[in-house]
C-alpha positions in Angstrom: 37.4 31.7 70.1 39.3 34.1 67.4 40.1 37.4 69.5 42.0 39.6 67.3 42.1 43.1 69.0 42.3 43.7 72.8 42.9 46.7 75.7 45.1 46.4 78.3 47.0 48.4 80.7 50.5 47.9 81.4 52.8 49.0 84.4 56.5 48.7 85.2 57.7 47.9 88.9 59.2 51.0 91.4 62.5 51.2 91.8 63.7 50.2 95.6 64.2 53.2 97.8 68.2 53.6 98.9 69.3 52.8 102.5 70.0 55.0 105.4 72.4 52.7 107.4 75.7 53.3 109.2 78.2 50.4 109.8 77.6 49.3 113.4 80.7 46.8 115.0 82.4 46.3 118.2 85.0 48.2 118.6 84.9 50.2 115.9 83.5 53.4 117.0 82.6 55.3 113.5 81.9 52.7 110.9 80.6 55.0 108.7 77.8 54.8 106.2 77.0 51.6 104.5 72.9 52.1 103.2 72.7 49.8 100.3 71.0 51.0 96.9 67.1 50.1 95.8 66.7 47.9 93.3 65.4 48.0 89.7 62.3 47.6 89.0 60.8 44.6 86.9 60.1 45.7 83.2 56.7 44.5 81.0 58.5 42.8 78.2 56.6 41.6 75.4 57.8 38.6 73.0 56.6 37.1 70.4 55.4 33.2 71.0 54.5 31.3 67.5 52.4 28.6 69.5 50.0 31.7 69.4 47.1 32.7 67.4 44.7 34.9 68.9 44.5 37.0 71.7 41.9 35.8 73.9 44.1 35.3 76.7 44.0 39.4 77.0 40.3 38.9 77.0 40.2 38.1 81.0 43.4 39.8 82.2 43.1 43.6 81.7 46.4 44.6 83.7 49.7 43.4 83.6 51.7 44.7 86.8 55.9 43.8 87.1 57.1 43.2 90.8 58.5 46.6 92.2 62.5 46.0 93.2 63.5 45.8 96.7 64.7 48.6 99.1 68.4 48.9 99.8 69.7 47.0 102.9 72.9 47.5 105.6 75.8 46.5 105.3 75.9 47.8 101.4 74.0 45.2 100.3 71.7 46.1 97.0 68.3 45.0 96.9 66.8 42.6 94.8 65.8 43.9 91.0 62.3 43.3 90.2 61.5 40.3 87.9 60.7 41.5 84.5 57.2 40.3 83.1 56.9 38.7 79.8 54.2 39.2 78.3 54.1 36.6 75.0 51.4 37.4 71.8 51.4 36.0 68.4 53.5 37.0 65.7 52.5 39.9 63.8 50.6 41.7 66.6 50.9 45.7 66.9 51.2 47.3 70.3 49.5 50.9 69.8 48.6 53.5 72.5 45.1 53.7 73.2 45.1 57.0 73.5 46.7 58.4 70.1 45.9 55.2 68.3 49.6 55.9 67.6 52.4 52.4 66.8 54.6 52.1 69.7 55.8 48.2 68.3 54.9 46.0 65.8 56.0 42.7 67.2 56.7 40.7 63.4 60.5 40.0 64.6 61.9 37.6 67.3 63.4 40.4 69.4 61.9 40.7 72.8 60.3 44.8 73.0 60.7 46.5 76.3 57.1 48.8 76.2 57.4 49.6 80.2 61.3 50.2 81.4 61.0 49.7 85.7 61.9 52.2 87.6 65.7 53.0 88.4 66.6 52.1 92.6 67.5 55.0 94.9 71.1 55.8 95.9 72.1 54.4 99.6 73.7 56.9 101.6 76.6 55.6 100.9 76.9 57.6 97.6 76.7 60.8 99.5 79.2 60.7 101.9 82.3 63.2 101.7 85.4 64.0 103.6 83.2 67.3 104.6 79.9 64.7 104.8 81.0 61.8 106.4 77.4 60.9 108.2 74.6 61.5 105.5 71.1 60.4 106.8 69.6 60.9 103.5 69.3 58.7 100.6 67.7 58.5 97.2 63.9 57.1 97.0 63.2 54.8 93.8 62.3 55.8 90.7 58.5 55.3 89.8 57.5 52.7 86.9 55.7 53.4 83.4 52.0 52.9 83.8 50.1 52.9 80.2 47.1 51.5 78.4 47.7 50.2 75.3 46.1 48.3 72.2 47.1 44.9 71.1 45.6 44.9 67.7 46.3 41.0 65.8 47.3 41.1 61.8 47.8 37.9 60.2 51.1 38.0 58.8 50.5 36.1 55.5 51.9 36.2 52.4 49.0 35.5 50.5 45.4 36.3 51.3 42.5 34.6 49.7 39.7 37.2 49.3 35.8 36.7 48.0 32.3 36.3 48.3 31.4 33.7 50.9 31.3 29.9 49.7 33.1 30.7 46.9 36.0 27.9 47.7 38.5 29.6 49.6 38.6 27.6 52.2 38.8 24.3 49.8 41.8 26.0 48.0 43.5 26.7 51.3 42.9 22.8 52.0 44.1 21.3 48.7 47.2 23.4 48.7 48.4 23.6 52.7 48.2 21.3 55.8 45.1 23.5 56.8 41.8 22.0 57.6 39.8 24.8 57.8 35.7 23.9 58.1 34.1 23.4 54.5 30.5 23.7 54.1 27.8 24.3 51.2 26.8 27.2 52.7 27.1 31.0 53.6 29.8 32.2 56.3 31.3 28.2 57.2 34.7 29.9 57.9 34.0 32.3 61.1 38.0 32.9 62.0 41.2 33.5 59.5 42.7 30.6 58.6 46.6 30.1 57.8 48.2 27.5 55.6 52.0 26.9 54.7 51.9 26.2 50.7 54.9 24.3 49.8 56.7 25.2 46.2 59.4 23.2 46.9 62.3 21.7 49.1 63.2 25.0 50.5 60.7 26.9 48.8 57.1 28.2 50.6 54.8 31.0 51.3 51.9 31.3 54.1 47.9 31.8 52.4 46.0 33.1 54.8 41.8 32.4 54.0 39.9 35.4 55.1 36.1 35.2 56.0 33.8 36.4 53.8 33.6 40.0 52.4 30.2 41.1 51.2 29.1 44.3 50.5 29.3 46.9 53.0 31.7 45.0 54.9 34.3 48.3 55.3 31.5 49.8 57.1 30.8 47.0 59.2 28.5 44.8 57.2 28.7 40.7 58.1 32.2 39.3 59.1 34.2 40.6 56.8 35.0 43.6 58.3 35.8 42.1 61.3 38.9 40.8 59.3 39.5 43.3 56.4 42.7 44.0 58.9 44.6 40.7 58.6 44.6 41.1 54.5 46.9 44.5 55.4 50.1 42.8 55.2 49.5 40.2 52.4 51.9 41.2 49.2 49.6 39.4 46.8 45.9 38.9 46.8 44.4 35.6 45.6 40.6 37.2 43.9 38.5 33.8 43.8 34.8 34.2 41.7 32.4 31.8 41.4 32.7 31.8 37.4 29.5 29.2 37.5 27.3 31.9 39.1 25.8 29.1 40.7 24.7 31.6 43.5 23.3 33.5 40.9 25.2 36.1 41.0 26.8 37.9 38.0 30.8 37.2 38.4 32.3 40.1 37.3 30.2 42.2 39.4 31.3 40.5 42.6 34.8 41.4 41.5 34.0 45.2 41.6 32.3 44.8 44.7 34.7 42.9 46.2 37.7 45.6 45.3 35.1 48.6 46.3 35.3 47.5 49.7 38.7 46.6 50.0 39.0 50.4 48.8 37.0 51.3 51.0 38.9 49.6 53.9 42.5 51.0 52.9 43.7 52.5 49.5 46.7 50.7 50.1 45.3 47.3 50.4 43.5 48.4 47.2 46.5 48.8 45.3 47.8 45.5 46.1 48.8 43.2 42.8 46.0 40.5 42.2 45.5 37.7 40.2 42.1 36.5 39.8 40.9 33.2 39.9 38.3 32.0 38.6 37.1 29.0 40.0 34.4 26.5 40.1 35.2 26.0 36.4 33.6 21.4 36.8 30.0 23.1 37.4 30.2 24.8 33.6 30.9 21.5 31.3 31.3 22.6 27.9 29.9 26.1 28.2 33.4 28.4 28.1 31.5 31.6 27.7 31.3 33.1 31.4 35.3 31.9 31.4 36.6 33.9 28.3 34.3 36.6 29.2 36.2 37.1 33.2 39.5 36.8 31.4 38.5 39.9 28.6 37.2 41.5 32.1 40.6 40.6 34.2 43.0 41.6 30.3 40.9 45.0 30.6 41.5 45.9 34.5 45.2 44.6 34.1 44.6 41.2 36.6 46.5 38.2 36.5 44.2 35.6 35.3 43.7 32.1 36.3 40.9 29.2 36.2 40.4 26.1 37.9 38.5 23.8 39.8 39.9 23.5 43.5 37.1 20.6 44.4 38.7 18.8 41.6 42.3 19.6 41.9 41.9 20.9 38.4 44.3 23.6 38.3 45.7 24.1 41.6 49.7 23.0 40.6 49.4 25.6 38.2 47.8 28.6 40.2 50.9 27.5 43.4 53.5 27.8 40.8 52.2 31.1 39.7 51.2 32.5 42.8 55.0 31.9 43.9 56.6 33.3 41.2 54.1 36.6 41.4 56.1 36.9 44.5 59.3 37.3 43.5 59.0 40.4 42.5 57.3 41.7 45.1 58.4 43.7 48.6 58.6 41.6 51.8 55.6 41.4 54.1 54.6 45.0 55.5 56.4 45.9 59.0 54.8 49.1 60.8 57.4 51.9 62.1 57.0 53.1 65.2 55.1 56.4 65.6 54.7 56.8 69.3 56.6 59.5 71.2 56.5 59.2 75.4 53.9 62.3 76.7 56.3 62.6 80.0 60.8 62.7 79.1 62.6 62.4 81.7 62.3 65.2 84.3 64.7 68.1 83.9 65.8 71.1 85.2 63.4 73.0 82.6 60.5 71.4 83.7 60.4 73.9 87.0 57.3 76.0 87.6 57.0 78.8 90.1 53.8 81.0 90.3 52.3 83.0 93.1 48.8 81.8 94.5 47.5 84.2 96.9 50.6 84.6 99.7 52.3 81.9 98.6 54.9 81.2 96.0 54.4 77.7 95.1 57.7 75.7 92.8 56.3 73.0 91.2 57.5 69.9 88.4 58.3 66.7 87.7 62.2 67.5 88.4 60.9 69.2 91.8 59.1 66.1 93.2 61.9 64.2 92.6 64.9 66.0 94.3 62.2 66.9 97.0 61.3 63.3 97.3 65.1 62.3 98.4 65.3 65.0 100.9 65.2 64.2 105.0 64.1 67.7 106.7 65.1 66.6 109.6 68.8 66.4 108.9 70.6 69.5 108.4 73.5 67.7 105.5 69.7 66.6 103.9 68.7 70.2 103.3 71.6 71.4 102.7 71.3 69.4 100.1 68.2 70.4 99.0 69.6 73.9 99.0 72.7 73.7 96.9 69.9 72.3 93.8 67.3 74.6 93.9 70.0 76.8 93.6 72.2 74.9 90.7 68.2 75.0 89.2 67.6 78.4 89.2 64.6 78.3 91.7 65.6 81.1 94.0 66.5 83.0 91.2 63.2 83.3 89.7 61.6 83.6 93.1 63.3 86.7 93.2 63.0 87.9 89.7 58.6 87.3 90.9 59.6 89.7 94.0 59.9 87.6 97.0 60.4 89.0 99.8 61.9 88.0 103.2 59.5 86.5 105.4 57.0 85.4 102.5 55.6 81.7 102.7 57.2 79.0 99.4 55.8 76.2 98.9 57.9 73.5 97.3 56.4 70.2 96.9 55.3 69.0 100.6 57.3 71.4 102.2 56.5 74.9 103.4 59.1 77.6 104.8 59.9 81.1 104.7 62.2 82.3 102.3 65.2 84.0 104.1 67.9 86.0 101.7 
């Protein structure tokens, strides 16, 4: 089964909470701290895997969760980083956010893409001794991991795309030039998936074709299969236009070219624009009648196409239509690469990011930045929230409590904790 666009949700692994611990030894009476730092957590990593060509797998696994790292032990000892999970898709799929619709990566490269980053392991208490601190019973909690839902959309990456009405021979030209065997039929729709082939030029010379289900009329708005697949034509730099010159399916050739290009149109103005060279095949079912021939090439002169004409259930032509197909790319761009466009909603918590407003009696500080100092404080030790007290200050918190009119006695809120504020 050919599964070309899929949702998922991805999230990174917690970062291990640091140690409280103190070094505990006969005969040595203060040991001192010695709590151990969290470790990182696991990363979704996704990498390209060329044994790959669809994304069904993402069909029956919806989330992809990396191992959170382990808490920091005694005796300084780290804990363990989370594992990162790989996540492998085939080459040329785009990771967007399903949200924004927005390129985060498109994976057409061999370069493994971090899309989650784990969560960074709390401090031990360790870091936080001084010569004025020299027992701290706090430490650092983990940092949390990325949580997103993305979509994994598939696009062929192919040189070449053959486009046309169904059973017009695509699929036989992709078979007499390439290794392919896609299915070949005398009727409507045989080919149900894209097909890739490897044309070789040369020794060291070669381009990938790519055979793309039938378009018919309507297909940009979702008529028959061809919509379904108008996508993997997005990064071809040359399109192959074959036409059943015969009209053996009595229809008139030239206007399947027009509706052909009206949907591609339709589809993308870019993939509109794309160089063509039309081909007019099926050329054995004509004998001696050359008039529906010369009368696509004045067409193809007029529009400014390429033109070409052969017979690919003959071989009759095919030679010549590789060798020009090749050199047509020459002069053309490399395959199309997407840029990134996605920016992170949430940046790393700052001091900034502080909110204080007054709900009823209470003054209640709130933020990302808050939560975060607030979540490494022990109110039960007095070096803990002392702490505490020295960066709501550095922040500006009490400051702005006072510039909103707080007064001794009145109730604060800040995070879970509630206290009166004292001058």
């Amino acid at each position: 089964m050919f599964i070309d666009i899929a949702k998922i949700r991805i999230a990174s692994g917690k970062g291990g909470d640091g140690k409280v611990g103190f070094h505990r030894e006969k005969y040595v009476a203060a040991g001192g701290p010695d709590g151990g730092d969290g470790g990182r957590g696991g990363s979704v990593v996704f990498k390209v895997d060329d044994n790959l060509s669809t994304l069904l797998d993402f069909r029956y696994k919806k989330k992809y969760v990396a191992p959170n790292g382990e808490n920091g032990m005694g005796k300084r000892m780290k804990g363990k980083d989370g594992a990162d999970l790989v996540i492998r898709v085939p080459r040329g799929t785009i990771i967007r956010d399903q949200k924004t619709g927005q390129v985060i990566k498109d994976m057409s490269d061999d370069e493994p893409f971090v899309a989650a980053k784990g969560g960074n392991g709390g401090w031990g208490n360790t870091h936080f001794a001084t010569p004025t601190r020299q027992a701290p019973r706090f430490a650092k909690p983990g940092q949390p991991g990325v949580e997103m839902e993305i979509v994994l959309e598939l696009k062929l990456l192919a040189d070449v795309g053959l486009v046309g009405f169904p059973n017009v021979g695509k699929s036989t030209l992709l078979s007499m030039v390439s290794a392919a065997r896609p299915k070949i039929a005398n009727y409507h729709f045989t080919t149900l998936i894209p097909n890739l082939g490897v044309v070789r030029v040369g020794e060291e010379q070669s381009f990938v074709m790519a055979d793309i289900p039938g378009i018919i009329e309507g297909a940009s708005e979702g008529a028959g299969l061809g919509h379904d697949f108008l996508r993997h034509v997005d990064r071809c730099r040359l399109l192959l236009h074959l036409v059943d010159v015969s009209g053996s399916e009595g229809r008139d050739p030239i206007e399947d070219v027009e509706t052909i290009n009206a949907e591609l149109a339709g589809y993308s103005e870019f993939l509109a624009a794309r160089p063509q060279i039309l081909v007019a095949n099926k050329t054995d079912l004509l004998g001696e009648d050359r008039a529906p021939v010369e009368r696509l090439r004045a067409y193809a002169e007029e529009k400014g196409f390429e033109f070409l004409e052969l017979s690919a259930a003959t071989n009759q032509g095919v030679r010549e239509l590789v060798l020009k197909t090749w050199e047509a790319q020459q002069e053309l761009p490399p395959v199309f690469v997407y840029e990134p466009e996605y920016v992170p909603e949430a940046p790393e918590p700052t001091e900034r990011e502080i909110t204080v407003e007054k709900v009823d009696d209470y003054y209640v500080v709130g933020g990302a930045w808050i939560e975060k100092i607030m979540g490494s404080v022990n109110t039960d030790d007095y070096e803990s929230r002392q702490y505490m007290d020295r960066m709501l200050k550095k922040a500006g918190v009490y400051d702005r409590l006072e510039a909103m009119g707080v007064q001794e006695g009145d109730f604060v809120v800040i995070g879970d904790i509630e206290f009166e504020y004292v001058h």
